[in-house]
C-alpha positions as CSV (number, residue, x, y, z in Angstrom):
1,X,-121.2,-19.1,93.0
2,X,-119.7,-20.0,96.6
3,X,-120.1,-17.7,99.1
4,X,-118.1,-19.2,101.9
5,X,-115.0,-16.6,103.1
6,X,-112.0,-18.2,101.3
7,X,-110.3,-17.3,104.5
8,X,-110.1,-18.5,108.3
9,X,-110.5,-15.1,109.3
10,X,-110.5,-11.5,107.6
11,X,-110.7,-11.8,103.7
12,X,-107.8,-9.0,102.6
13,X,-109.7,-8.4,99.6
14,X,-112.3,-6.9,101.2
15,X,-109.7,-4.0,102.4
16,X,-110.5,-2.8,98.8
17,X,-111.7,1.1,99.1
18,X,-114.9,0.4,97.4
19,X,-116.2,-2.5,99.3
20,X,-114.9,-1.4,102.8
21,X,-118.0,0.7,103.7
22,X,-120.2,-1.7,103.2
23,X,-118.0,-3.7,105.3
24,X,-117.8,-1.8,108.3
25,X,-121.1,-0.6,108.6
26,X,-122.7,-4.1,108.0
27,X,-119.9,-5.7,110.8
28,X,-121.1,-2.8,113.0
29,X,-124.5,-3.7,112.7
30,X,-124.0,-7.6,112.7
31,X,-121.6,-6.7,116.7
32,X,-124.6,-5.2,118.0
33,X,-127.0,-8.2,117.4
34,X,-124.7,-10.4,118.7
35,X,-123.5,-8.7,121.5
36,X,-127.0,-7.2,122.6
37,X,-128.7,-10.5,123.9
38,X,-125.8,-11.1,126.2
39,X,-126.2,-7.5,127.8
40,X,-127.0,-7.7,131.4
41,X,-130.4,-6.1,131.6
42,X,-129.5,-2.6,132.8
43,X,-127.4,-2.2,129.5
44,X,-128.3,-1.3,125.4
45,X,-126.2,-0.9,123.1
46,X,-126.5,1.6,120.3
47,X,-125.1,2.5,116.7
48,X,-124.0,6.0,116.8
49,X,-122.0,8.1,114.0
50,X,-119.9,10.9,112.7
51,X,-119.2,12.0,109.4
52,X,-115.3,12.0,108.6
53,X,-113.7,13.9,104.6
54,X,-113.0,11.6,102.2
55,X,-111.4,11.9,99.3
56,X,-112.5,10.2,96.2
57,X,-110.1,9.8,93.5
58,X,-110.7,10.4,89.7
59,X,-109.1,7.0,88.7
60,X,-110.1,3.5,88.3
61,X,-108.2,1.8,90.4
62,X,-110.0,-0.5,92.8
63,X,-106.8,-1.2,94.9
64,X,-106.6,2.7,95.1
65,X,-106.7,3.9,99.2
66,X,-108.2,7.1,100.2
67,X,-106.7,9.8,101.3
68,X,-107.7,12.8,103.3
69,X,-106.8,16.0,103.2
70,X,-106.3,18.9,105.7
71,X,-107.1,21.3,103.2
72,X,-109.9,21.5,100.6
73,X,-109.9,24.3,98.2
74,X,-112.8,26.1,96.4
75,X,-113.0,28.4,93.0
76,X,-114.6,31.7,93.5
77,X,-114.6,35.0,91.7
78,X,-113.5,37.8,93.0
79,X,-113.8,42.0,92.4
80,X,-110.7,43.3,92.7
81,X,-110.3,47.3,92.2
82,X,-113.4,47.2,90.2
83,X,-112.2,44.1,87.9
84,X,-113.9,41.3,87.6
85,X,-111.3,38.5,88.2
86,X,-112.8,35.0,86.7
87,X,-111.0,31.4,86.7
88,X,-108.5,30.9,84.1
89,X,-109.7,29.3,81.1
90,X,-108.7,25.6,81.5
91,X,-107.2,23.6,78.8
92,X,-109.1,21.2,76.4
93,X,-110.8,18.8,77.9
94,X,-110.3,19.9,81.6
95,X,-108.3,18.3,84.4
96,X,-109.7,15.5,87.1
97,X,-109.0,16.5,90.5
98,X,-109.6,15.0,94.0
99,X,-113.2,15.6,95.5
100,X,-113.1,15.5,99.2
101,X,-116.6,14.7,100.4
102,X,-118.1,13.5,104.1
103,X,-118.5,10.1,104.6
104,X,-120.4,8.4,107.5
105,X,-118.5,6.6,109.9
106,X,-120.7,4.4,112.5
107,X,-119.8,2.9,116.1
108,X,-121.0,1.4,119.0
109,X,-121.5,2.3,122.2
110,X,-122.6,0.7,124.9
111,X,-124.8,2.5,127.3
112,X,-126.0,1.6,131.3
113,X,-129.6,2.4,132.1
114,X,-131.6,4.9,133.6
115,X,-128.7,7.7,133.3
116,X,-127.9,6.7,129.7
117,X,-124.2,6.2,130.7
118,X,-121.4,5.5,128.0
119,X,-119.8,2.6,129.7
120,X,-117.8,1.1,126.5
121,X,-117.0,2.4,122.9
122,X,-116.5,0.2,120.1
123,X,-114.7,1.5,116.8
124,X,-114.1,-0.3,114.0
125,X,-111.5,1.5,111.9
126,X,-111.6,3.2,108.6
127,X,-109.2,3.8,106.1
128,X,-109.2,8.2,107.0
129,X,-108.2,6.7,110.5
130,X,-105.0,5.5,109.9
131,X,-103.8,8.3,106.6
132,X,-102.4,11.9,107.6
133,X,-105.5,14.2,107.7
134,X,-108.6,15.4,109.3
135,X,-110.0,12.2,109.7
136,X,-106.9,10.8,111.8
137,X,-106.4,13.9,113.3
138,X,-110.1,13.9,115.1
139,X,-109.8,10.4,115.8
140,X,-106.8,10.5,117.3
141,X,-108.7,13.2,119.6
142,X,-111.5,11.8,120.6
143,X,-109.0,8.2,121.4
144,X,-106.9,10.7,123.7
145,X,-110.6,11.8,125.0
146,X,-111.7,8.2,126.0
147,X,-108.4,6.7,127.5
148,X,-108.3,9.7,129.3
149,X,-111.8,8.9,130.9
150,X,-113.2,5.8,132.8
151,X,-114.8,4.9,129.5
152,X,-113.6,1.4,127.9
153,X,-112.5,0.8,124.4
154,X,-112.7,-1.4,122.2
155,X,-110.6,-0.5,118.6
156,X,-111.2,-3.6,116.0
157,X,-108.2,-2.4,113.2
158,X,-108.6,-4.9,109.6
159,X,-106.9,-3.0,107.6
160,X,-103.2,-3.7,106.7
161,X,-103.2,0.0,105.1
162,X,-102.3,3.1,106.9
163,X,-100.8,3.9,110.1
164,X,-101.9,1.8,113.2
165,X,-103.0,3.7,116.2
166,X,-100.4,4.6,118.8
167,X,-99.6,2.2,121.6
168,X,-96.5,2.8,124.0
169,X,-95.5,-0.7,123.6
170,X,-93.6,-2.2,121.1
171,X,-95.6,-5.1,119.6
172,X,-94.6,-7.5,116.8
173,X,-95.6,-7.1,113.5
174,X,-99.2,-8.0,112.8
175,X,-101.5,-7.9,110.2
176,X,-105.0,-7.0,111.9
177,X,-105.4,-6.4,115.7
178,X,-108.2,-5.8,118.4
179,X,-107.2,-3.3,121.4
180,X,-108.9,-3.7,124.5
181,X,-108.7,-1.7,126.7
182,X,-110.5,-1.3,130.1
183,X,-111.3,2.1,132.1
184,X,-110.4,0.7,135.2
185,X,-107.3,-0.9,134.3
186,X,-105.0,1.6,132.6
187,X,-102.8,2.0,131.3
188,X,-102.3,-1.5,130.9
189,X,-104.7,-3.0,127.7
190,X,-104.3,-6.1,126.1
191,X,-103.8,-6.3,122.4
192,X,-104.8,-9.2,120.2
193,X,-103.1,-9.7,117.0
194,X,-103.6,-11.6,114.5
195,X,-102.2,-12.4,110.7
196,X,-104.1,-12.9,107.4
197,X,-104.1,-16.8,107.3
198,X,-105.2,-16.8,111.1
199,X,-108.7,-16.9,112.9
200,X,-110.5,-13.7,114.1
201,X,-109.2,-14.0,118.3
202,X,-112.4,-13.5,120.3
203,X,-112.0,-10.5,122.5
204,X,-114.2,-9.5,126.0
205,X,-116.2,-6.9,125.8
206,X,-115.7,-4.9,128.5
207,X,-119.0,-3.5,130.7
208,X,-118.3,-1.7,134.3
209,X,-115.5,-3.2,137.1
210,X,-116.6,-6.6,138.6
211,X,-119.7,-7.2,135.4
212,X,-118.9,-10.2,133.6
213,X,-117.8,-9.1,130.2
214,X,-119.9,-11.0,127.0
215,X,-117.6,-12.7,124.6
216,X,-117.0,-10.9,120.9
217,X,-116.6,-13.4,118.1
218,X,-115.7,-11.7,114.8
219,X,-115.3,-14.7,112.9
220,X,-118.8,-16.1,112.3
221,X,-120.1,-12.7,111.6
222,X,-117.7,-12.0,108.8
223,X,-118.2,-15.6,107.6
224,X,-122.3,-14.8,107.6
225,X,-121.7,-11.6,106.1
226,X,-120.2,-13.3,103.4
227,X,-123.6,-15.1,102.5
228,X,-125.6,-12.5,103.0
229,X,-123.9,-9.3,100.8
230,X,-122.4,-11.9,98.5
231,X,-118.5,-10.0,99.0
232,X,-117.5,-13.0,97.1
233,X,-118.9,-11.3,94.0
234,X,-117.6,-7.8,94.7
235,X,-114.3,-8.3,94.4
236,X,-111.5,-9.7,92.0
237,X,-109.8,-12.6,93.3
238,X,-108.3,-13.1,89.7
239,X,-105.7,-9.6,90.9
240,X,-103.9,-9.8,94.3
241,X,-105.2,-7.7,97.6
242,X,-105.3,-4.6,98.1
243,X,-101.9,-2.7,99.2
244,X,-99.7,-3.1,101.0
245,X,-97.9,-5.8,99.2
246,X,-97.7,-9.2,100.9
247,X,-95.0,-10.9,101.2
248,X,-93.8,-14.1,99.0
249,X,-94.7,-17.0,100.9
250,X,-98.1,-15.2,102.2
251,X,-99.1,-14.6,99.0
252,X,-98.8,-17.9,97.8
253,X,-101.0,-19.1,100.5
254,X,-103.3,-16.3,99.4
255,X,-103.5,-17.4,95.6
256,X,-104.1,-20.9,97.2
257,X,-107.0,-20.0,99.4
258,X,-108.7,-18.4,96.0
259,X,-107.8,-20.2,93.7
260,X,-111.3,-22.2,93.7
261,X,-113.3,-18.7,93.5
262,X,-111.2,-17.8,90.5
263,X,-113.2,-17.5,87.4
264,X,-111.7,-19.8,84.7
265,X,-109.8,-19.2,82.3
């Protein structure tokens, strides 16, 4: 079995709902060890988390997206004037509904030393992020929180899916993009975006005013993480990505890049 990404940059197969957490939370991991060494001393970095509703679905359907809801519903009996009132007896065989369910969600942030200052936040997104729900909703809050503040952010978005976060510029139409985005400079941020067939751009990561900001480079990190989980073996290259459709000539190029992890016929 190869283990090599078939692809210069992000793999769109690993956009699949079932793979991604493993994604993010291993790229997460894989930032911090690269980007901690070039720290200037009075800095750490950390790993810190939130727990976000998911919603699994009762179908098997590994191109399926999640979706999260602003309302969750519960069963419960009531007394009513003395009645008990029960649930309705359900038909044969019962019905399958959505179970919404907290997932963790983990980020970065990079701290300065001795008063334990947030200096830069680093968020990788997540499918809730960018669907209509609690998830978005929050995140969209605490984005408002930190580009309201002197805080820098850094918002890594690899998933085609969804809704991308809100930017007051037009910009092209891109596949993936990196947001940077530095306290001291808003509103102004600089956007790096990229397409499927194209290399991960590297990206600063931005510390304090006037500190030299360390260098981000996605693409080896994905391309180790390939080795080490073994993606290669998680997914189905024999079906096409995950929604949304690609277009004609992408696709082709897709199948192409593949076609050699196929299994044959």
């Amino acid at each position: 079995m190869n283990y090599d990404n078939p692809f210069p940059g992000m793999n769109p197969y690993l956009e699949q709902s079932r793979v991604w957490p493993d994604v993010h939370n291993d790229l997460i991991a894989q930032l911090r060890s690269s980007l901690g060494p070039q720290l200037p001393p009075q800095y750490r970095i950390a790993i810190d988390q939130r727990f976000e509703i998911d919603v699994a679905f009762p179908v098997d359907d590994a191109d399926s997206r999640n979706i999260v809801p602003d309302l969750s519903l519960t069963t419960r009996r009531a007394n009513v004037g003395g009645v008990l009132v029960d649930e309705p007896s359900a038909p044969a065989g019962g019905l399958l509904v959505a179970t919404p369910a907290p997932v963790r969600v983990t980020y970065l942030e990079v701290r300065q030393a001795p008063t334990d200052r947030v200096v830069t936040v680093v968020e990788v997104l997540s499918p809730t992020n960018k669907t209509p729900g609690s998830g978005r909703t929050d995140y969209l809050s605490k984005r408002e929180d930190i580009l309201a503040s002197d805080v820098n952010l850094v918002e890594i978005d690899l998933l085609r899916g969804g809704e991308p976060m809100p930017l007051t510029t037009p910009v092209p139409y891109c596949h993936y993009r990196i947001l940077v985005s530095m306290g001291w400079r808003r509103p102004k941020s600089y956007l790096f975006p990229f397409m499927v067939h194209d290399p991960i751009p590297k990206f600063p990561l931005p510390l304090l005013q006037g500190v030299p900001a360390p260098e981000a480079d996605l693409g080896p990190l994905l391309a180790s993480m390939h080795h080490t989980a073994r993606y290669n073996m998680a997914v189905n290259y024999d079906r096409p990505p995950p929604r949304p459709a690609l277009d004609a000539e992408t696709l082709q190029w897709v199948e192409a890049r593949v076609a050699p992890f196929r299994e044959p016929a």
